[in-house]
Structures are given as structure tokens and as C-alpha cells.
C-alpha positions as CSV (number, residue, x, y, z in Angstrom):
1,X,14.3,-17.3,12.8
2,X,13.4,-16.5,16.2
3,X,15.3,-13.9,17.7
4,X,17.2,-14.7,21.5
5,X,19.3,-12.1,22.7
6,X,20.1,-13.4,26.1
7,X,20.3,-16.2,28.7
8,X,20.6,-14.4,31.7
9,X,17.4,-15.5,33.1
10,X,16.5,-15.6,37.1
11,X,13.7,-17.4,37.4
12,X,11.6,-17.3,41.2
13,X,8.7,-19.8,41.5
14,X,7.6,-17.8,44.3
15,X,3.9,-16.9,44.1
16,X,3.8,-12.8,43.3
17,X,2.8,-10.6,40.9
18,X,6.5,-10.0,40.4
19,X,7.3,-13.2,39.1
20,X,4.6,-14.0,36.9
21,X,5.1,-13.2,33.1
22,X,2.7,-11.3,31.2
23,X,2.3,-10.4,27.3
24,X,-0.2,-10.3,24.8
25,X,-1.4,-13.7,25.7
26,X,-2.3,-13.4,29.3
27,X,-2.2,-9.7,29.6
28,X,-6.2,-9.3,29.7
29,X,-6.5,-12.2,32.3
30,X,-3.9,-10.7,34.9
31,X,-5.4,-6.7,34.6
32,X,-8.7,-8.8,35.0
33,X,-7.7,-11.4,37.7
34,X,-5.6,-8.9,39.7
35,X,-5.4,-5.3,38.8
36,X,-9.7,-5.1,39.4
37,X,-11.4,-6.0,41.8
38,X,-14.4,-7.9,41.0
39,X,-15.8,-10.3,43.4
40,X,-16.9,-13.2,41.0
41,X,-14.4,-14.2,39.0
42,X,-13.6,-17.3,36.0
43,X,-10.9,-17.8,34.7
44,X,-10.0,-20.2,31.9
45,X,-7.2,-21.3,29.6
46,X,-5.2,-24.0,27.8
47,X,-3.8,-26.7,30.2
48,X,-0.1,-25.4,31.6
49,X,-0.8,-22.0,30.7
50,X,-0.3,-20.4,34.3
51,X,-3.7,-20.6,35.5
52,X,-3.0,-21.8,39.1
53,X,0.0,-19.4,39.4
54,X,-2.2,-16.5,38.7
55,X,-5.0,-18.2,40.9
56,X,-1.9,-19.1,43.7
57,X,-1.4,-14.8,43.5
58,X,-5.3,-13.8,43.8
59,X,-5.4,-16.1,46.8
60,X,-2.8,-14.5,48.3
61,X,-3.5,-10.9,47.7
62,X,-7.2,-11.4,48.7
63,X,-6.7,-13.3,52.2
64,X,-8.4,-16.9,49.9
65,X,-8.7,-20.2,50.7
66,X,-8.7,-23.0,48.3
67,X,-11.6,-25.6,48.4
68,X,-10.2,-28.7,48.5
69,X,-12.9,-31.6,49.4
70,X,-13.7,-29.2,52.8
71,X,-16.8,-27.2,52.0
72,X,-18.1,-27.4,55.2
73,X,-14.9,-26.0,56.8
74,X,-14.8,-23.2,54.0
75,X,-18.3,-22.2,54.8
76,X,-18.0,-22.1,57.9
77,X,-14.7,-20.1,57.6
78,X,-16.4,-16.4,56.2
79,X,-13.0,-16.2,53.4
80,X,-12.7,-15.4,49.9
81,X,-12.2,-18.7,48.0
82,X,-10.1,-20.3,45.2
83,X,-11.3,-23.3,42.8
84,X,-9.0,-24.6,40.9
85,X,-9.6,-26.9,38.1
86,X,-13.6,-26.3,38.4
87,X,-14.4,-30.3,36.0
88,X,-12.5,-32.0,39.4
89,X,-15.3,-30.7,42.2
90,X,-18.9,-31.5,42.9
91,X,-20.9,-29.3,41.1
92,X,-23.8,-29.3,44.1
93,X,-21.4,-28.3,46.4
94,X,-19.7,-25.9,44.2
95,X,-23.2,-24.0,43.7
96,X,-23.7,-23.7,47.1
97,X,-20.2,-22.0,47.4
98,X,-20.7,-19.6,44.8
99,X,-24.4,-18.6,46.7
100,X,-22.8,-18.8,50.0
101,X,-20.0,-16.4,48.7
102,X,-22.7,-13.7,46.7
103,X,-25.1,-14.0,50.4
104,X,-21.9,-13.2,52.5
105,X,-20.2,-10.4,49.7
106,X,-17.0,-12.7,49.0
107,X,-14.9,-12.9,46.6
108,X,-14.4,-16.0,45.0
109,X,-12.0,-16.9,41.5
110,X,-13.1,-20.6,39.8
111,X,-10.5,-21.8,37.7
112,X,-11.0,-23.9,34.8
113,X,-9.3,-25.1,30.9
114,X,-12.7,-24.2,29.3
115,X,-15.0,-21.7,29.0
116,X,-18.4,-21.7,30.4
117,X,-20.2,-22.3,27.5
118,X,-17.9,-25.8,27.2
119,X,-18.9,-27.3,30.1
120,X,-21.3,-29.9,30.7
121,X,-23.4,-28.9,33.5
122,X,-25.4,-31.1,35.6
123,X,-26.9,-28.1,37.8
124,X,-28.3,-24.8,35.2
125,X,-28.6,-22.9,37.8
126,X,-24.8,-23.7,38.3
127,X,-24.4,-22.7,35.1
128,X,-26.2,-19.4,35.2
129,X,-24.3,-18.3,38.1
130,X,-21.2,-18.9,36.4
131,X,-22.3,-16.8,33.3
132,X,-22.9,-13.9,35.5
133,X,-19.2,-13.8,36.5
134,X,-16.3,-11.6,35.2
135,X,-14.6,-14.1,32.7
136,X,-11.0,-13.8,31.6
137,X,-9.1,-16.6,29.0
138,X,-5.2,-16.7,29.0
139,X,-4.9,-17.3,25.2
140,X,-2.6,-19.5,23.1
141,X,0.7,-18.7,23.8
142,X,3.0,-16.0,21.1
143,X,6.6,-16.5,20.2
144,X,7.6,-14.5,23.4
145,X,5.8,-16.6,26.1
146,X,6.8,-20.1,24.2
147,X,10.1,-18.7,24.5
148,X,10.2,-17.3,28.4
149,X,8.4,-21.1,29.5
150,X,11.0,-23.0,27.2
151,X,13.8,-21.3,28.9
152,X,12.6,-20.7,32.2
153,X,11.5,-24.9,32.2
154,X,15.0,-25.7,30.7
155,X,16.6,-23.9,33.5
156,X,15.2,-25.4,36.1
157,X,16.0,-28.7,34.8
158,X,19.7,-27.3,34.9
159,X,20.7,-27.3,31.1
160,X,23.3,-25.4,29.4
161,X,22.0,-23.1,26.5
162,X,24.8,-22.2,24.1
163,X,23.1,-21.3,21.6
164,X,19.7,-19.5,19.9
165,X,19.4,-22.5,17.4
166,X,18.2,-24.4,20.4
167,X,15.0,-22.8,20.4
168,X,14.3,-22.0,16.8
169,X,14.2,-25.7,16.7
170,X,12.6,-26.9,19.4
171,X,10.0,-24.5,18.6
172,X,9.5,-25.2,14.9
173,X,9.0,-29.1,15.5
174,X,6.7,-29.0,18.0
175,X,2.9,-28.3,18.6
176,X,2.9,-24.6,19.5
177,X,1.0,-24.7,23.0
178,X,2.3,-24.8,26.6
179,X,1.7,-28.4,27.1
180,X,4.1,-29.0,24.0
181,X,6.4,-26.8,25.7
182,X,6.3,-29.3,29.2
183,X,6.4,-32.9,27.7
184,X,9.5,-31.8,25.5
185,X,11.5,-30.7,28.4
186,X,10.0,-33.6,30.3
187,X,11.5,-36.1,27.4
188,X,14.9,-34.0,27.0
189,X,15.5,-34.7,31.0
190,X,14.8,-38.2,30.6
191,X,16.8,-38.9,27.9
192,X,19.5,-36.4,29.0
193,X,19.5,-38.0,32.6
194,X,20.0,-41.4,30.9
195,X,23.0,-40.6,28.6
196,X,24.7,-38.2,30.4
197,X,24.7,-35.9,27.5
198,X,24.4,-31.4,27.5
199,X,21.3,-30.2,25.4
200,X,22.8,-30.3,21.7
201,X,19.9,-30.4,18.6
202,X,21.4,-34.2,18.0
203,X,20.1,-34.8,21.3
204,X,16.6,-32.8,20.7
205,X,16.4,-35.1,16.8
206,X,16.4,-38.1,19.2
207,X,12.9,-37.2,20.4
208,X,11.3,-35.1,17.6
């Protein structure tokens, strides 16, 4: 039985070091991503697992901008530089980043849900540049971080949680990941939306 003591929980989206949980799972990726202060970084983990929020917080405690289709405008700028989800951009251009960044001593955090070593580059010299970084993974989430997203995601979609059973069950039905974690909430708002109904387990057995 998992153990829930309490559902006083204030949740604040706001992008800080305050308000972004760590544990076991993603404790090595925050000391790494912002307690140092390396100026290549990569960072990589399971989809949902808080990746941009911790890549939201380095951009703001280094001054960053985040490529977004404007290399041009980000070279020309002199800033330290964000790349989230690393498969989505041009891996030309994102070569030329990373050497514009090492000539010009900036910092610059890639973002990715694979390692390295998992990629399929089109550019090696890409992909030794990348090997030469400081890498940090966000791990598979533990009972405690399963628990903190459930809540925190159950919250904001404004259910009442009367009891611990809620999440014993939820969580011993479902895949244990993060993305689990997001399409069951997803499909308990739907349905909960549709039939006017409070989070009960016979409402949860309608979906699982």
C-alpha cells in the first residue's frame, strides 16, 4: 500500500528552482543542470518527465534564449541558448550552434528523450560534439515522484481527493512512467467532464 499522508498541496507552475520537485529520480540532473556550472550541457529523459521545466529554469538563471527556427537571429544575438527537444531541429544548423557557442564561450543546454548514443545522426561531427558535453538523464520515476505528478496533475484539473485508495489504484493499474501518469488524468477529465461525476475508483474502473 502506498503511503499518503496529506493533500495539502500548493502547486505553482511558475518557472523556478523553488517549484520544481526533486528526488532520487531527477536529483543528479538538477545538481547537474543548475547547481554547476558547465557551459555544454545535455540533458535527456523519458517523455513528460520535467525536462523543459528544468530547461525553462536554466534559461532563466543563465540570461538563455531558446532556438526556435531563428538561428540566424540567435547568432547574431551573443546569448546562451536552450534546445529543446534536440530530434525536432536541423541538425546542420544545430552544429553550427553548438561551434558558434564553444568559439564565443557560451553556454548552451540541448534537451532531448534519448541519450546520445540513441540518436541517429546525419552529421558525426554533430555527434562528437555532443559526446563531449556534460550529460545528465532524469530517470524513471519512484513511488514519490509518481505520486507528487499524480496529485499535483489531479489538482490542477480541480478534483477532490478523499481518499489514499485513490492513488494506490491508479498507480497499481497503470504503466509506471510519467506519460502513464498524463493520459490517465487526461481520460479521468474527459470522462469526468462528460458525466458530471467527483473522482471515485468506480469512475477510475471505467477507464482501466
Amino acid at each position: 500500500m502506498i503511503n499518503q499522508k496529506s493533500f495539502n498541496y500548493h502547486f505553482n507552475n511558475t518557472f523556478s528552482e523553488n517549484n520544481y520537485f526533486v528526488n532520487s529520480s531527477n536529483f543528479n540532473a538538477f545538481s547537474g543542470v543548475i547547481k554547476n556550472d558547465f557551459k555544454n550541457l545535455f540533458l535527456y529523459g523519458p517523455n513528460k518527465s520535467g525536462k523543459s521545466f528544468l530547461g525553462q529554469i536554466w534559461m532563466k538563471k543563465n540570461n538563455a534564449i531558446r532556438l526556435n527556427n531563428d538561428l540566424k537571429i540567435i547568432l547574431d544575438t551573443k546569448l546562451n541558448v536552450l534546445v529543446d527537444d534536440l530530434i525536432t531541429h536541423n541538425q546542420e544548423e544545430i552544429f553550427y550552434l553548438v561551434n558558434n557557442c564553444i568559439l564565443n564561450n557560451l553556454k548552451i543546454l540541448i534537451i532531448s528523450n534519448t541519450k546520445i548514443n540513441d540518436i541517429s545522426f546525419r552529421y558525426e561531427d554533430l555527434s562528437s560534439r555532443l559526446k563531449t558535453f556534460n550529460s545528465y538523464e532524469i530517470e524513471k520515476p519512484d513511488d514519490e515522484m509518481l505520486i507528487t505528478i499524480l496529485t499535483k496533475l489531479l489538482i490542477e484539473k480541480q478534483f477532490i481527493i478523499n481518499s489514499n485508495e485513490i492513488f494506490d489504484y491508479i498507480l497499481r493499474r497503470i504503466d509506471r512512467s510519467y506519460q502513464a501518469i498524463y493520459e490517465i488524468v487526461t481520460k479521468l477529465d474527459e470522462i469526468s467532464l462528460d458525466k458530471k461525476r467527483q473522482l471515485t475508483i468506480p469512475l477510475i474502473k471505467e477507464i482501466l
